[in-house]
C-alpha positions in Angstrom: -24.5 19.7 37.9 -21.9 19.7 35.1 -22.9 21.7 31.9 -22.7 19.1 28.7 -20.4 20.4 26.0 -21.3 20.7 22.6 -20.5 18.7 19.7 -18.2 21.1 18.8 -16.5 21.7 22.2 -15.8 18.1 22.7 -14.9 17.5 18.8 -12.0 20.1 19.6 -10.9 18.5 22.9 -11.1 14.9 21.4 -9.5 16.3 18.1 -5.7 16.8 19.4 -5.7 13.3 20.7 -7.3 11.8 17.5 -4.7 14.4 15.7 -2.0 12.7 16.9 -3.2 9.1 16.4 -3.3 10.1 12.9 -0.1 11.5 13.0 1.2 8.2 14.7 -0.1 6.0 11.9 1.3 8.2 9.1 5.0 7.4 11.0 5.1 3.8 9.9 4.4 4.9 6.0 6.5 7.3 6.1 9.5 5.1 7.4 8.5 2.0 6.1 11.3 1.7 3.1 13.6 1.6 6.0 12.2 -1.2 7.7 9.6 -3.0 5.5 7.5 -4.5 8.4 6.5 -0.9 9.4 3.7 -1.1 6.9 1.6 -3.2 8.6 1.6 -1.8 11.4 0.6 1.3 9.1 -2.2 -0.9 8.1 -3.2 -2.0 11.5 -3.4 1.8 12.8 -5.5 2.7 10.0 -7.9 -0.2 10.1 -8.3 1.2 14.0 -9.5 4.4 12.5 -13.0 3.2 12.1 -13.4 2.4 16.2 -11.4 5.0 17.4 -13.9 7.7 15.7 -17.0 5.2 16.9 -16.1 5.6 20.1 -15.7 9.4 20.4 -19.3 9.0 19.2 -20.6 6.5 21.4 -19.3 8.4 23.9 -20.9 12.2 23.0 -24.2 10.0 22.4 -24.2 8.3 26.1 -22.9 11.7 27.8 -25.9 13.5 26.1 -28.5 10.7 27.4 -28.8 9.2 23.9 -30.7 12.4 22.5 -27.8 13.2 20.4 -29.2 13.0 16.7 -27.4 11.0 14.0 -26.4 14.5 12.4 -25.0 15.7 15.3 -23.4 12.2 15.5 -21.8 12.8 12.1 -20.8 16.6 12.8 -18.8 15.0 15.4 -17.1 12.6 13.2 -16.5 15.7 10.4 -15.1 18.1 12.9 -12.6 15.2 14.5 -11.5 14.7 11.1 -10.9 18.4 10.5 -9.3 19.1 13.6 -7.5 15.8 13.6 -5.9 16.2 10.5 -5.1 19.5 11.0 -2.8 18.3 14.1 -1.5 15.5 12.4 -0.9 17.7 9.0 1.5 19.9 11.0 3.6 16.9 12.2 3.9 15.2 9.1 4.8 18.4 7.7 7.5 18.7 9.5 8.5 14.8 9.4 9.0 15.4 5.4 10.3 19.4 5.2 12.9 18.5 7.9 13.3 14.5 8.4 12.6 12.9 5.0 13.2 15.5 2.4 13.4 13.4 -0.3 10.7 11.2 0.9 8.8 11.6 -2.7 12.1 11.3 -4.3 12.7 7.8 -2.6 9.2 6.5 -3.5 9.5 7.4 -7.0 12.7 5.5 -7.1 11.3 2.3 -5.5 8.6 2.4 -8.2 10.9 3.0 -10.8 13.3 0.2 -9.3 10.0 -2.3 -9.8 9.2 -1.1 -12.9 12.4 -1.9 -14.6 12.5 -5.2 -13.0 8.9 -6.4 -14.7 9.4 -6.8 -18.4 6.1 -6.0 -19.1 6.9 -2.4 -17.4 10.5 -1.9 -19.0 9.6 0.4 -21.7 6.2 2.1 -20.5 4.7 5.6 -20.7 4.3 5.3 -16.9 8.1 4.9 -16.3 9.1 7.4 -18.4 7.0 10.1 -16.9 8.2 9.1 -13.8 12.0 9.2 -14.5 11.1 12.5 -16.0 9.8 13.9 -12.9 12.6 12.8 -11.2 15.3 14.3 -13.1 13.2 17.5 -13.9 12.6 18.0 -10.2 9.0 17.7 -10.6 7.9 15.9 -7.3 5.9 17.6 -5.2 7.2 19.4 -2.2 6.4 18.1 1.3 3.4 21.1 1.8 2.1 19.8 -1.6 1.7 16.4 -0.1 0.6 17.4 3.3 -2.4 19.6 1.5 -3.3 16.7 -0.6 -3.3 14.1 2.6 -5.3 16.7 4.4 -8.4 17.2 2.0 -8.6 13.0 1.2 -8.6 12.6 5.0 -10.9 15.4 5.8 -13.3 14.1 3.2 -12.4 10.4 3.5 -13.2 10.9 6.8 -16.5 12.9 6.6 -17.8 9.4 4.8 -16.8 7.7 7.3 -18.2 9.3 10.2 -21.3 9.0 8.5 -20.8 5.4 8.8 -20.0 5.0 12.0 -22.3 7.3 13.5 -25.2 4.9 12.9 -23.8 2.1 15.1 -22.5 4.6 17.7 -26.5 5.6 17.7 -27.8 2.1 17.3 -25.9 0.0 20.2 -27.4 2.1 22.7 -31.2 2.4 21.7 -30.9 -1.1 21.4 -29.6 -2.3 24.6 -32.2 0.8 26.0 -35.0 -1.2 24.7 -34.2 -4.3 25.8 -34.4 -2.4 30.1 
């Protein structure tokens, strides 16, 4: 008979898959003032966030018999996100330091592009501060942004979990009750 793994064993075997998902959907962002249409598929990948961390859990909670507590439920959720993000960090890391440089510089510039074009906007604090970031160099650098995406999506996703934990849990007591 097969030893069950832990929470934490599967969380790092299902983490590296989920890692790259992540990594997958951060692709269409990143590319998307190339070819506008990219962003919803970027909105598409991370509306599937949801189910694709529901049914890791779903699954740890039928492969332990259903006797996997909603904690342990949620752990799993945390530590997929941690792990997760950790793998997709590294690619997008390396997307920006080495493929899109001036990603942070070219966003700056589409906002300051709309700004100019709403009269309302024309002469606000908010576009000043941004020019002057742009011309003082003040953007941050691609680790700066890959830190900050890390720690929202690692706590982001923590939430989350805790969400989707309690159907994962749910669905299958249910349909247990009703044999």
């Amino acid at each position: 008979m097969e030893k069950k793994k832990s929470i934490y064993q599967r969380a790092a075997e299902w983490g590296v898959p989920f890692g790259l998902y992540l990594a997958c959907a951060a692709m269409p962002y990143i590319f998307s003032d190339y070819f506008p249409p990219l962003s919803f598929l970027f909105i598409i990948m991370v509306l599937g966030i949801p189910f694709i961390v529901g049914y890791f859990q779903r699954r740890k909670f039928i492969e332990d018999d259903g006797f996997t507590e909603y904690a342990g439920l949620w752990m799993l959720g945390i530590m997929l996100f941690l792990l997760g993000t950790l793998v997709a960090s590294l690619i997008v890391y390396l997307v920006l330091q080495y493929f899109r440089p001036t990603f942070m510089y070219d966003q700056a510039q589409v906002i300051i592009n709309a700004y100019k074009d709403m009269p309302e906007m024309k002469n606000s604090d908010m576009l000043r501060v941004i020019k002057r970031m742009v011309d003082e160099k003040l953007m941050p650098s691609p680790i700066e942004v890959v830190m900050n995406m890390y720690w929202l999506i690692t706590f982001s996703g923590s939430l989350l979990s805790a969400i989707t934990a309690w159907p994962a849990q749910r669905a299958i007591k249910k349909s247990r009750r009703n044999n």
